[in-house]
C-alpha positions, 0 to 999 in steps of 0.5 A, a space after each residue: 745274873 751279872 751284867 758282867 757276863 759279857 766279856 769285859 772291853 776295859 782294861 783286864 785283869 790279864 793286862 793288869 799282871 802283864 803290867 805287873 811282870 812288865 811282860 809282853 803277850 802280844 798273841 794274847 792281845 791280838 786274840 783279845 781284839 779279834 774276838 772283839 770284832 767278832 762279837 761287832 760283827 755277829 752282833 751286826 748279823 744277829 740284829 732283830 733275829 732273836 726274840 726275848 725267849 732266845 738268846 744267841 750263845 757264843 763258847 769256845 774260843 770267842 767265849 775265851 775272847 781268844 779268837 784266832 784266824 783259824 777258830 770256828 764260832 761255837 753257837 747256841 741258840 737257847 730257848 728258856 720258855 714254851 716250845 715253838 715251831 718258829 724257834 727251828 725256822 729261826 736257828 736256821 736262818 741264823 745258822 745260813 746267815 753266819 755260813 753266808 758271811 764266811 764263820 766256820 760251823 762249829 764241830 760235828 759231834 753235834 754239841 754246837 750250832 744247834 738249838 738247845 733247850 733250858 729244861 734239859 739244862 737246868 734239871 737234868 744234873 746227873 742221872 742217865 738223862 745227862 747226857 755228854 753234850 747236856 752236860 758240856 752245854 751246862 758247865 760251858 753256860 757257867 765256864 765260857 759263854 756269852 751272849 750276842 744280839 739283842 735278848 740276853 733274858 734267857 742266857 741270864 735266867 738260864 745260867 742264874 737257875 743253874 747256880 740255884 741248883 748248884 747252890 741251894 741243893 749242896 744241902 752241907 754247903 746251906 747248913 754249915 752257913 754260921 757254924 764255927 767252921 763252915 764250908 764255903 766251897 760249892 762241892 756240888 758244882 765243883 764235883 760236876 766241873 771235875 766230871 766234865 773235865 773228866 768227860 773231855 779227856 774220856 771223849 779224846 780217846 773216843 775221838 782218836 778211836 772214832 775218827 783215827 789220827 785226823 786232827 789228833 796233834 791239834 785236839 791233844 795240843 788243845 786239850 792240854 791247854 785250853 781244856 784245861 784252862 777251862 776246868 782249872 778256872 773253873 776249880 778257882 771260880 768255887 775256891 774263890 767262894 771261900 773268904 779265905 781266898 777271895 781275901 774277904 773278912 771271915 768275921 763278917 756274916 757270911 750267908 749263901 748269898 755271898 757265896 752265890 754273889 762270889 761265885 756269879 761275880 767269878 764266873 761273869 769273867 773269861 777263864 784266863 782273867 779269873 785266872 789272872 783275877 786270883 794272882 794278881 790278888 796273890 801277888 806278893 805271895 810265894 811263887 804265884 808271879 813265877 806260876 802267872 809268867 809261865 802260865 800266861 806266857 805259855 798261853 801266848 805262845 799256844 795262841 801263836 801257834 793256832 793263829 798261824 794258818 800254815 802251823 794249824 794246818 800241819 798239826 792238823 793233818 799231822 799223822 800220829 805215828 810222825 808225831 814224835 819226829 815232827 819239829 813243830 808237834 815237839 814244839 807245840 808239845 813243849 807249850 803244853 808241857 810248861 802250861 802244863 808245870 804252871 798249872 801244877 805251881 798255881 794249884 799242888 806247890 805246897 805253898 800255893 794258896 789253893 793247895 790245901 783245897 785242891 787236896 781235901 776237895 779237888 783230889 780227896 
């Protein structure tokens, strides 16, 4: 696996097409180095406390390197090797030492802040084992994770098997290597990335059922844009494993393990600089810098919203049948909504260099 894994500290591909647009995202910046003294921080906590078995995995916002005032730390602690005892007695410590130093705990479905193991990860893809969780833990090592602390072997061997899967098992994406008109485009993977955005919005409306209107404004405002940040870079992660899209020769000999080099090299970034990956190699082309100013600034503008503490609490306790009338819900509700119109502009206009693959692989 790429050594890329971690969020890169360099100049971004975001900061690349800000430059471009001569736009100013400054909630995007602000989020970027909040993460970054967060990941100093729990990389100071975390010294010595894992062993080359474990790794500590960090998701969610801090994966995004979109940390926010309010943003709890989803954790993992994955083991890839032989069951152990110690294991447990090391993630509670852990878990009492990041309590201790004031991180809000990850959500209480219970996905996060838990030990999580390779076997279940890496062979349980489908069938009535694959649990919800199993499955979110799979595609979020893949979409938005990294590492923290001092062994990353088992993140990297985790997430390396997890492509091999993916990859070698898609049996029509291995054959047609070298035909006339092969595919390129990891079907396999991109059919599970879809099943667990689908997974998400099934799960909202369980969540609705399962806890009333508590937090209802707050997870359909995340929901509406960071979730779907998260599956729509994923969708763009397996087109860009097709030459035609990452602009690589289609003369050239192309094997499997270009296409798994392409989508390692894809999946090694945060969502939002795969996403600005693909238009700033699509700059000149119809509509992507209309598609990247709406995209990315409605993005800064929802990280505004959730890094304001008194905004964040509103919407949290927001009651649903007041939600309409509110002032800042309909606000919110606009972000999403132009998110939401820049979304369908990168993948369903007609002239968008992803249409035709979001058509025949994506919908049919």
């Amino acid at each position: 696996m790429s050594a890329a894994a971690t969020p890169r500290q360099a100049e971004s591909y975001v900061a690349i097409v800000a430059q471009q647009l001569r736009a100013d995202w400054p909630h995007l910046q602000d989020a970027r180095t909040r993460a970054m003294e967060k990941l100093h921080e729990l990389t100071e906590i975390l010294r010595g406390e894992t062993s080359p078995d474990v790794s500590f995995v960090v998701h969610g916002s801090l994966a995004r390197m979109e940390f926010t005032a309010g943003s709890d730390l989803d954790w993992t602690l994955l083991v890839d090797g032989q069951a152990n005892p110690q294991h447990q007695i090391d993630m509670l410590r852990i878990r009492k030492k990041l309590e201790l130093a004031g991180n809000r705990p990850p959500g209480k479905e219970g996905t996060f802040g838990i030990l999580t193991f390779s076997h279940p990860i890496i062979h349980m893809i489908g069938g009535e084992d694959d649990s919800n969780a199993n499955t979110t833990r799979r595609i979020l090592l893949l979409l938005e994770a990294s590492t923290v602390g001092d062994h990353r072997q088992a993140f990297e061997g985790v997430r390396k098997n997890i492509l091999h899967r993916y990859l070698t098992e898609d049996h029509g994406l291995a054959r047609q290597i070298g035909t006339e008109d092969p595919r390129r485009i990891p079907l396999f993977l991109l059919n599970d990335i879809a099943r667990y955005w689908r997974t998400m919005t099934v799960d909202f409306a369980y969540k609705q059922h399962d806890r009333g209107s508590d937090g209802y404004a707050l997870r359909s405002l995340k929901l509406g844009i960071s979730r779907k940040l998260t599956y729509a870079s994923g969708l763009t992660a397996c087109f860009w494993c097709d030459p035609s899209i990452c602009k690589h020769s289609q003369s050239e000999s192309y094997s499997l393990q270009k296409i798994i080099a392409n989508l390692d090299d894809m999946i090694s970034l945060t969502p939002l600089e795969r996403m600005a990956r693909f238009f700033y190699a699509y700059w000149n082309h119809e509509g992507m810098q209309t598609a990247a100013k709406a995209f990315f600034g409605a993005y800064d503008e929802f990280l505004a919203l959730l890094n304001d503490q008194e905004k964040r609490k509103l919407l949290t306790e927001l009651k649903v049948d007041d939600m309409y009338d509110d002032n800042l819900f309909g606000h919110a509700r606009a972000i999403r909504m132009r998110f939401k119109d820049a979304i369908r502009m990168t993948f369903l206009e007609p002239s968008s260099p992803l249409y035709r693959h979001i058509i025949s692989m994506g919908v049919f």
